[in-house]
C-alpha positions as CSV (number, residue, x, y, z in Angstrom):
1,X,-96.2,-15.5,-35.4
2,X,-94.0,-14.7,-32.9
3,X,-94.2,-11.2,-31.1
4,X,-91.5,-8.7,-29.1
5,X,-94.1,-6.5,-26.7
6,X,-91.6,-3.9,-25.6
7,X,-94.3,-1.6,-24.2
8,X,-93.7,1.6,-26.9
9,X,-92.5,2.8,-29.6
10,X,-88.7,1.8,-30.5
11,X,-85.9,1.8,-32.5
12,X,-82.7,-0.3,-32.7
13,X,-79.6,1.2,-34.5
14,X,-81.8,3.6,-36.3
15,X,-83.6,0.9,-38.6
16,X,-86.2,-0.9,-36.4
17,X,-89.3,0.7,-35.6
18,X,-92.2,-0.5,-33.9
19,X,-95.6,0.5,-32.2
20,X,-96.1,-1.9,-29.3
21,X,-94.0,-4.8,-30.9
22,X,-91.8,-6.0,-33.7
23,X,-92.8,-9.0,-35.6
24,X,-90.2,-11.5,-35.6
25,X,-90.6,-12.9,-39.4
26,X,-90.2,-8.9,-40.2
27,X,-88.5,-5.9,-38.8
28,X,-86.8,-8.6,-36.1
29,X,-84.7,-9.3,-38.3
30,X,-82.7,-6.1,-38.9
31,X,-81.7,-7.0,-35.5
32,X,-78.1,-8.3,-34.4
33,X,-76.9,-11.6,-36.6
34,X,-80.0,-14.2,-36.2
35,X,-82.2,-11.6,-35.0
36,X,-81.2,-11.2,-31.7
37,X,-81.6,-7.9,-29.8
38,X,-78.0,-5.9,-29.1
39,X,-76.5,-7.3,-26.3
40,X,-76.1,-4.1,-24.7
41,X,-79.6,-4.0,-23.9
42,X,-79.1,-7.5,-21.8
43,X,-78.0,-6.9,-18.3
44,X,-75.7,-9.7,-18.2
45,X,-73.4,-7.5,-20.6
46,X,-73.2,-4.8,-19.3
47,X,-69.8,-3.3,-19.7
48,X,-67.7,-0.5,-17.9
49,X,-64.8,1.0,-19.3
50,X,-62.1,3.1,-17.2
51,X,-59.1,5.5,-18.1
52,X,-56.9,6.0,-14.8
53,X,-55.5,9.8,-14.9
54,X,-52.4,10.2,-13.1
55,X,-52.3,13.9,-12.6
56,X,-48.5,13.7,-11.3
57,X,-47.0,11.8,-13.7
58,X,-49.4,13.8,-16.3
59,X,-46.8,16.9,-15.4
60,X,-44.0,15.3,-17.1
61,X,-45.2,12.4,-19.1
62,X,-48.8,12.2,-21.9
63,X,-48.4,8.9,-21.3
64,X,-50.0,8.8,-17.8
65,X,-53.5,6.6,-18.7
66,X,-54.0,2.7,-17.7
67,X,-57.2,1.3,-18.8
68,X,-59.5,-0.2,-15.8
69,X,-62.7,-2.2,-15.3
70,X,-63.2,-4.2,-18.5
71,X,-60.5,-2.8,-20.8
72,X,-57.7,-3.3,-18.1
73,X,-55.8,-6.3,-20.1
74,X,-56.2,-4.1,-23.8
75,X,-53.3,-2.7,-25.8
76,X,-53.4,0.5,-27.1
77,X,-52.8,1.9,-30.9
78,X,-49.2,1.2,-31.6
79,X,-48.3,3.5,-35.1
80,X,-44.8,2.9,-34.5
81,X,-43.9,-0.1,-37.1
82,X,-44.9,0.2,-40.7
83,X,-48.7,-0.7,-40.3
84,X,-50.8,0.4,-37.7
85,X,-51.8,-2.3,-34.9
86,X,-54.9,-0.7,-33.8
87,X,-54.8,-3.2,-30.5
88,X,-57.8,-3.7,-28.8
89,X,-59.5,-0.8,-30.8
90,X,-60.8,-2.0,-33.6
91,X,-64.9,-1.2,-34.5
92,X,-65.1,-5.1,-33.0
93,X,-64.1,-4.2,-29.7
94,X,-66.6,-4.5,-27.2
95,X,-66.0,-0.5,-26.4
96,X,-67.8,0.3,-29.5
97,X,-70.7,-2.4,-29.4
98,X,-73.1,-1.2,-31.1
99,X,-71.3,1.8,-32.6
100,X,-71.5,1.9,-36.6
101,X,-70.8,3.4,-39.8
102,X,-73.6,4.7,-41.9
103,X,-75.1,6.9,-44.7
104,X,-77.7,9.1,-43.5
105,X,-80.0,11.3,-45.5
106,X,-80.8,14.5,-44.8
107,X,-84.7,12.8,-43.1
108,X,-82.5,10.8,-40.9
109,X,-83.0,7.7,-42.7
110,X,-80.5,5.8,-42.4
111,X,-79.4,4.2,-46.0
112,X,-76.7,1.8,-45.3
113,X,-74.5,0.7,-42.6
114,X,-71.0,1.2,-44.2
115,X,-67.8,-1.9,-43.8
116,X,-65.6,-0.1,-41.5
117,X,-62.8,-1.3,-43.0
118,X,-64.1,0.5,-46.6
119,X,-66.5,3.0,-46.5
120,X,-66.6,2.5,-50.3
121,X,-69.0,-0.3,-49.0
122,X,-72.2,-0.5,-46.9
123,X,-71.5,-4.1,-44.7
124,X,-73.3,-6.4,-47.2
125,X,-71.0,-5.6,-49.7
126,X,-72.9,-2.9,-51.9
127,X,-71.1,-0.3,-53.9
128,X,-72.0,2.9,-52.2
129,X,-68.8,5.0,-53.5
130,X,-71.3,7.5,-54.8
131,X,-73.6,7.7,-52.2
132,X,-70.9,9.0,-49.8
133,X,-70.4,11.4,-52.3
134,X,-73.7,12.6,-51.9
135,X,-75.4,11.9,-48.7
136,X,-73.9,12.1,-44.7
137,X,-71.3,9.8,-43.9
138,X,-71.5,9.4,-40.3
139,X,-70.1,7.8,-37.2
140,X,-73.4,6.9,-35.3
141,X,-72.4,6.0,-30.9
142,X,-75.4,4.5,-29.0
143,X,-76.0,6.4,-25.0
144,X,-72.9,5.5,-23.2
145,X,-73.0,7.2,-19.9
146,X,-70.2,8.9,-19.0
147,X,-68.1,9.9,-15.7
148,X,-65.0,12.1,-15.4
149,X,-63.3,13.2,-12.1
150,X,-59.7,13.5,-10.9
151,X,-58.9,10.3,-10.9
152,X,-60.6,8.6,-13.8
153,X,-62.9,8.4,-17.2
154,X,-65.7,6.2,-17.2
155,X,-67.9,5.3,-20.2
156,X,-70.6,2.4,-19.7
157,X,-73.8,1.2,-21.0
158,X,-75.1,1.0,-17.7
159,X,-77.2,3.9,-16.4
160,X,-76.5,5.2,-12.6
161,X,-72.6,4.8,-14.1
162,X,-72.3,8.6,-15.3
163,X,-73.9,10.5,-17.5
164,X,-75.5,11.1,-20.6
165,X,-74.5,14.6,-21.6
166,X,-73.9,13.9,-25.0
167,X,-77.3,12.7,-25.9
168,X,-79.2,15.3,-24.2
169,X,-80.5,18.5,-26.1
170,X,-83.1,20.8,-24.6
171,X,-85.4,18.3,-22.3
172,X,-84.5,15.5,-24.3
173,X,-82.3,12.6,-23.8
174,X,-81.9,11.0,-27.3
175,X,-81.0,7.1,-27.7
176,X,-78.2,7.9,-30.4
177,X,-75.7,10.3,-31.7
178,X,-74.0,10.7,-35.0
179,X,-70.8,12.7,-35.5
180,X,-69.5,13.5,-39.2
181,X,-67.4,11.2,-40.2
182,X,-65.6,14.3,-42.5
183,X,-65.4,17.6,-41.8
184,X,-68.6,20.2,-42.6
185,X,-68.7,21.0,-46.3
186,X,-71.4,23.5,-47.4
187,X,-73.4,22.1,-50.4
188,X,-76.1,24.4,-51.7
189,X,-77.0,25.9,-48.4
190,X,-76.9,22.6,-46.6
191,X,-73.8,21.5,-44.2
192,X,-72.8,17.7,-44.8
193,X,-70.2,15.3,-44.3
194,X,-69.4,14.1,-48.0
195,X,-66.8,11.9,-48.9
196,X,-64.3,13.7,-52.1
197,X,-64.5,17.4,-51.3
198,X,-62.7,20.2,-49.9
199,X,-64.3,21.2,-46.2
200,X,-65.9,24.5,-46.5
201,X,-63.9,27.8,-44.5
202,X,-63.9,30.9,-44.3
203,X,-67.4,31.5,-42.8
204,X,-68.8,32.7,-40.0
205,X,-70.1,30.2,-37.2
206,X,-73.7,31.6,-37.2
207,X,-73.1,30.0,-41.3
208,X,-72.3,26.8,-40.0
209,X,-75.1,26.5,-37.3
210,X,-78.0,27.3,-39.9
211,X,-76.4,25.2,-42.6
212,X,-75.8,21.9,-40.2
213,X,-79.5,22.5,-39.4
214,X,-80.8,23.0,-42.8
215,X,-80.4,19.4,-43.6
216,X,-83.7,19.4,-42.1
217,X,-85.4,21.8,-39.9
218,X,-87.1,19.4,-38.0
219,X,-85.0,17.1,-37.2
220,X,-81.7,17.6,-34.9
221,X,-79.4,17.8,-36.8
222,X,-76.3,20.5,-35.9
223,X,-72.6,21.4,-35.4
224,X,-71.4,19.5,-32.7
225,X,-71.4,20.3,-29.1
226,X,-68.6,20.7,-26.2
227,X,-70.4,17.4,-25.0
228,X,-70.5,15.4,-28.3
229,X,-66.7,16.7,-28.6
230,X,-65.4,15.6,-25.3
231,X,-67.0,12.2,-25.8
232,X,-65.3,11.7,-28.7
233,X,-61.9,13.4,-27.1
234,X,-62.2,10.2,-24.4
235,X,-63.0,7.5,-27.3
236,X,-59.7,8.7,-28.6
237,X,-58.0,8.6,-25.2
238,X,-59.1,5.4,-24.9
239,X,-57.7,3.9,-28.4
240,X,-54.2,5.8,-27.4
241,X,-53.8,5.4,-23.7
242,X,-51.8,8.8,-24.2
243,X,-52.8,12.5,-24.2
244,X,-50.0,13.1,-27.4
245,X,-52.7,11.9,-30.1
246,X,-49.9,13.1,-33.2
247,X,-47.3,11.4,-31.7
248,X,-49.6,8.1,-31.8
249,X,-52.3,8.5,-34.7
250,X,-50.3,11.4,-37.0
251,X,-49.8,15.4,-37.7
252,X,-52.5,15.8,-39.9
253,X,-53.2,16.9,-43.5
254,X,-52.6,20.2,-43.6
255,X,-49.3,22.5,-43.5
256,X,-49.4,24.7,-45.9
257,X,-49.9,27.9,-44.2
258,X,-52.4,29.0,-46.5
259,X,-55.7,28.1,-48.8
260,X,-53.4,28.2,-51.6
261,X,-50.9,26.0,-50.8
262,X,-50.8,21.9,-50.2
263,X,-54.4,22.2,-48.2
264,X,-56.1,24.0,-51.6
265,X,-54.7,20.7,-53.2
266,X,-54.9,17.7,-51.1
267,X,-56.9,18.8,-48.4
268,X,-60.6,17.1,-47.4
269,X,-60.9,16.1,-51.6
270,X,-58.9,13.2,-51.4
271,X,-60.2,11.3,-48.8
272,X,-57.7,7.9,-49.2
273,X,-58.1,6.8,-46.1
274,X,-61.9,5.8,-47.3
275,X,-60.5,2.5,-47.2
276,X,-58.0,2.6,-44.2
277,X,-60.2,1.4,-41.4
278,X,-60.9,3.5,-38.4
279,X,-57.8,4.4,-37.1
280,X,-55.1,5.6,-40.0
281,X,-52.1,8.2,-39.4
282,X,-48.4,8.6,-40.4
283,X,-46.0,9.1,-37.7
284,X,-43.2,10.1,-40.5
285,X,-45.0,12.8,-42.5
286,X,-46.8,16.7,-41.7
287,X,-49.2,15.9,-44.9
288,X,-51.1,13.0,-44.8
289,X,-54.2,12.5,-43.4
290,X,-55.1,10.7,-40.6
291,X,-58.1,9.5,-39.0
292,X,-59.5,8.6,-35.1
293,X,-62.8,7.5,-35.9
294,X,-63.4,10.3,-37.6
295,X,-61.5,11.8,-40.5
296,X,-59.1,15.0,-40.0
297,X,-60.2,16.3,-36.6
298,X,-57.0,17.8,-36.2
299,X,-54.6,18.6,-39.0
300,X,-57.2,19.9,-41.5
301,X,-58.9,23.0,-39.9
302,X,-59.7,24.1,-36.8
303,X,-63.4,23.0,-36.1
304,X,-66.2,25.2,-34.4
305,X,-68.0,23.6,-31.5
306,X,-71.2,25.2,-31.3
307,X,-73.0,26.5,-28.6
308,X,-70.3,27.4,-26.1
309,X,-68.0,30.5,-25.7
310,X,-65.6,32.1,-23.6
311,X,-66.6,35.5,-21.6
312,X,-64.0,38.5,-21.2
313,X,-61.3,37.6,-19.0
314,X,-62.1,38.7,-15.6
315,X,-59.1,39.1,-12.4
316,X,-58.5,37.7,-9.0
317,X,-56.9,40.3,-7.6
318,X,-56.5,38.2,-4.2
319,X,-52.8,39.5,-4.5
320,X,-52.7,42.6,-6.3
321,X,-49.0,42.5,-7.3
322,X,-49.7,39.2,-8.5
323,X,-53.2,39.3,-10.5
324,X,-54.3,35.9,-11.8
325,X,-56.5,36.4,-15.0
326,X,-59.8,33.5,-16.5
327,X,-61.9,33.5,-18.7
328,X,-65.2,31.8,-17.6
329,X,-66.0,28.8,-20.2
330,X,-70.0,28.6,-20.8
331,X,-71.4,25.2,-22.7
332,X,-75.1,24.2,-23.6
333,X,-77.1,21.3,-24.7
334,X,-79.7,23.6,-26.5
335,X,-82.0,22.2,-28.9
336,X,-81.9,23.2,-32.4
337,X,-84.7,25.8,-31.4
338,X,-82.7,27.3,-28.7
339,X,-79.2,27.0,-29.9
340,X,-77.8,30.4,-29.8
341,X,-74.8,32.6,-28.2
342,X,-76.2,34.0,-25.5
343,X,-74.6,32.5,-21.9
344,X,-78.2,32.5,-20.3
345,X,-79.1,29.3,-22.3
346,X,-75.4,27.4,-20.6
347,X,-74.2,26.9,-17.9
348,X,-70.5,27.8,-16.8
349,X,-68.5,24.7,-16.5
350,X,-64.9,26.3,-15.9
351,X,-63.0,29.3,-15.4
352,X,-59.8,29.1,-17.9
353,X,-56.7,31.0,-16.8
354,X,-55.2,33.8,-19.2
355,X,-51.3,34.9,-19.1
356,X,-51.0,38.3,-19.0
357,X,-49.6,38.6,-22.0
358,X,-52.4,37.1,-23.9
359,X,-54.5,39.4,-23.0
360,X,-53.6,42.1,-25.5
361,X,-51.8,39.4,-28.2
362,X,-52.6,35.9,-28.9
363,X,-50.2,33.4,-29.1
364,X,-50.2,29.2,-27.6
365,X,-50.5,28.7,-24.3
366,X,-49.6,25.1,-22.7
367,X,-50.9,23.3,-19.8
368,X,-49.6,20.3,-17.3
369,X,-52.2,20.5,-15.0
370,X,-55.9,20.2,-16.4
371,X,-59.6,21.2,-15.4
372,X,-61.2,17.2,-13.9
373,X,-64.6,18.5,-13.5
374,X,-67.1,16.5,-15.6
375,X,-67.9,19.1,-17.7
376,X,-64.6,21.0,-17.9
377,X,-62.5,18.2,-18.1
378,X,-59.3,18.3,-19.9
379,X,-59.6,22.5,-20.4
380,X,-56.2,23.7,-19.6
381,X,-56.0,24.7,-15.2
382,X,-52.2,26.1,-15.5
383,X,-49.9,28.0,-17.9
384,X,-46.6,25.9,-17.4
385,X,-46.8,23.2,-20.2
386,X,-45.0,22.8,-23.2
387,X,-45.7,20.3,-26.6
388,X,-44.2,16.9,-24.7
389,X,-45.4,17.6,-21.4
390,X,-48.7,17.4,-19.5
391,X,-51.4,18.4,-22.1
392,X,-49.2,18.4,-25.3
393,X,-51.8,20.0,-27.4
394,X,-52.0,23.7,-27.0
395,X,-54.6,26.0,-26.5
396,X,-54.5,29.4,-28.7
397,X,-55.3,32.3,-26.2
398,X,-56.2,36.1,-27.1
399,X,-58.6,37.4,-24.1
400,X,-61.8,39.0,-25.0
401,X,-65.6,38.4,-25.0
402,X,-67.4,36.2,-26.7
403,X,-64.5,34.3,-27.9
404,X,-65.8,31.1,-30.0
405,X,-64.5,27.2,-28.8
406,X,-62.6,25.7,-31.7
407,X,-61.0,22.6,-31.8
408,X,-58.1,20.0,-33.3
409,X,-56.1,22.8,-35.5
410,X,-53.7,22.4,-38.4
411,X,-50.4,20.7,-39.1
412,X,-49.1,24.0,-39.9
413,X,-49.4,24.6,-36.5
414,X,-46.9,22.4,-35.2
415,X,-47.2,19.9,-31.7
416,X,-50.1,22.6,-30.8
417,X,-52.6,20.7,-32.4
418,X,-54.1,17.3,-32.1
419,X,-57.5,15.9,-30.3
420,X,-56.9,18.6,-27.3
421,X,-55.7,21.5,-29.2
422,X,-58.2,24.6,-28.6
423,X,-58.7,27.7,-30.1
424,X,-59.7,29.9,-27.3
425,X,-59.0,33.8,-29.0
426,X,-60.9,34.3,-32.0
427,X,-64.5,36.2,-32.0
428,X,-67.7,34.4,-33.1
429,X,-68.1,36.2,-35.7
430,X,-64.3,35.6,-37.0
431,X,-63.7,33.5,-40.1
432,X,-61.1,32.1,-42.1
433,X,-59.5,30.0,-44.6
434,X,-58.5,27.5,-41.7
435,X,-61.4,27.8,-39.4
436,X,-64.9,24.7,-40.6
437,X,-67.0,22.8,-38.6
438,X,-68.2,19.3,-38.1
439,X,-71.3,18.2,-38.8
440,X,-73.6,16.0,-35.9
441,X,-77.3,14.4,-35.4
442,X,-79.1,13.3,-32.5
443,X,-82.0,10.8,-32.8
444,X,-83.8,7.8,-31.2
């Protein structure tokens, strides 16, 4: 009998677990096809992926990304024809090695790897159109460290090559993270991402937090983070080439206006595009769905990112007939025990300018020059944008403190929403018919 010594305990994609060693003629094979470890984890393939960011051309023009390093000769999403021609970005690109599709209970077992192409499916073949009725549909990513600066995005397998912000919570550094593949619906005091129902609204964020975590307390399970978020924010980047994200992918589901309108009716319960692939939009219509990976992340409902906020606007008064106004933007990578809204548990990554007139009304504010920090990168640096220019997604601005991080918005709200849109204005405490969450789950 052959043996794998690998020094510790171990998993690989969530299935294969091992004290010391897995046994070849047993858990080896739930490895890659033949039973062969990921290549990921071989040094020969490693891989480095870069976005260029010209910040000029980004003044006038979304379209200001060229892929680098090993996706340099890729073509983007093209949604212009009849079908979509997802390019290079299909789940068999080497970008998402390793990435998958599963059902997850609410232990974190994971049940079946799901056919990207139909979710209806788990990869063998399996019916499992019931079980993603019932149990967490999710979008698992393996660590990918990650670098952003003013120049360029950078996501790698290789450590030293950025880093790995999105799998860290409290001291830990987990191996994977899962992102709901549908937005948060509340089932019997337990938030999940469910395949064939409406996303739950109208509650409070504090809801959402304890809910996401109640799939089971001891496990990490949550709302998303401003570090899961902007990772996914960059996959999408990537699969575009082009900060306009409905003018590539789609609008969204939603414009109705209202919970009583076309979102009350068609909104998260119909779910077609279970069996669209990865990528699925329509360029010609305000009320279909669309997906990036994920299902709805703009269109639908503006979705909380947890454990982040926005302080009272604060002024530089350098020239007093002249104020400049921020907001300071605080972001964490708390644990489940330590996720709250306090900014002593985060750190401030940015300081968000305000327009004076925002900060007694709210209204859309529009950017073509952007924050390139790691942390901050892509919050809004100016005030001068508009919905084809720079940014293209807006940000919804009303000045106060404690104001919550949402993200994506609706339709209804024109070519302010998409993967960058933010909702920058409304309390923690505020809820509403067009304000959910997204569920996520770290583990090793």
């Amino acid at each position: 009998m052959t043996h794998y010594d690998h020094g510790n305990n171990w998993k690989v994609r969530g299935r294969l677990q091992a004290a010391q060693q897995a046994q070849s003629d047993g858990d080896a094979v739930l490895l890659e096809g033949g039973g062969f470890i990921p290549q990921r984890f071989l040094r020969e393939n490693a891989r480095v992926f870069s976005l260029t960011f010209d910040p000029v051309t980004f003044a006038s023009d979304p379209a200001c990304l060229t892929y680098g390093d090993d996706c340099a000769n890729y073509d983007p999403i093209d949604n212009t024809g009849l079908e979509m021609d997802v390019g290079d970005w299909g789940m068999d690109s080497p970008f998402f090695e390793d990435c998958f599709y599963a059902t997850i209970n609410t232990d974190g077992d994971i049940l079946h790897e799901l056919d990207p192409m139909d979710l209806t499916k788990s990869v063998q073949g399996v019916d499992v159109s019931t079980e993603i009725t019932q149990e967490n549909v999710m979008f698992v990513i393996p660590k990918r460290f990650i670098k952003r600066n003013s120049t360029k995005i950078v996501h790698s397998n290789m450590e030293g090559m950025g880093s790995p912000d999105p799998f860290v919570r409290g001291s830990h550094t987990y191996n994977y993270v899962a992102l709901g593949v549908y937005p948060m619906t509340i089932v019997n005091g337990v938030g999940k991402s469910v395949s064939g129902v409406i996303p739950t609204t109208s509650t409070a964020g504090a809801t959402f937090r304890s809910d996401a975590k109640a799939n089971n307390t001891d496990l990490e399970w949550h709302v998303w983070n401003w570090h899961e978020y902007q990772m996914y924010r960059d996959m999408v980047l990537f699969g575009t080439e082009n900060f306009d994200s409905q003018g590539v992918v789609g609008k969204g589901q939603c414009n109705a206006g209202n919970n009583t309108g076309v979102w009350a009716v068609n909104g998260g319960a119909s779910h077609a595009v279970d069996k669209a692939g990865p990528w699925y939009g329509d360029l010609t219509a305000t009320d279909v769905p669309v997906k990036a990976l994920l299902e709805n992340v703009w269109g639908e409902c503006w979705q909380l990112v947890d454990d982040c906020l926005l302080l009272k606007y604060r002024t530089d008064d350098t020239d007093p007939d002249n104020p400049l106004y921020y907001q300071d933007f605080y972001a964490g990578q708390n644990d489940n025990a330590h996720v709250d809204d306090l900014t002593t548990s985060k750190t401030l990554i940015a300081s968000v300018p305000v327009p004076s007139n925002r900060l007694s009304s709210g209204g859309w504010v529009y950017s073509r020059t952007i924050d390139t920090t790691q942390a901050g990168w892509g919050l809004p640096a100016d005030m001068t944008g508009d919905t084809s220019t720079g940014l293209c997604d807006g940000h919804y601005m009303h000045a106060g403190d404690q104001r919550a991080i949402r993200v994506g918005g609706l339709s209804g709200d024109g070519l302010g929403a998409g993967v960058s849109a933010l909702a920058l204005g409304h309390a923690l405490s505020a809820s509403g018919w067009y304000f959910g969450a997204r569920l996520a789950f770290s583990f090793d």
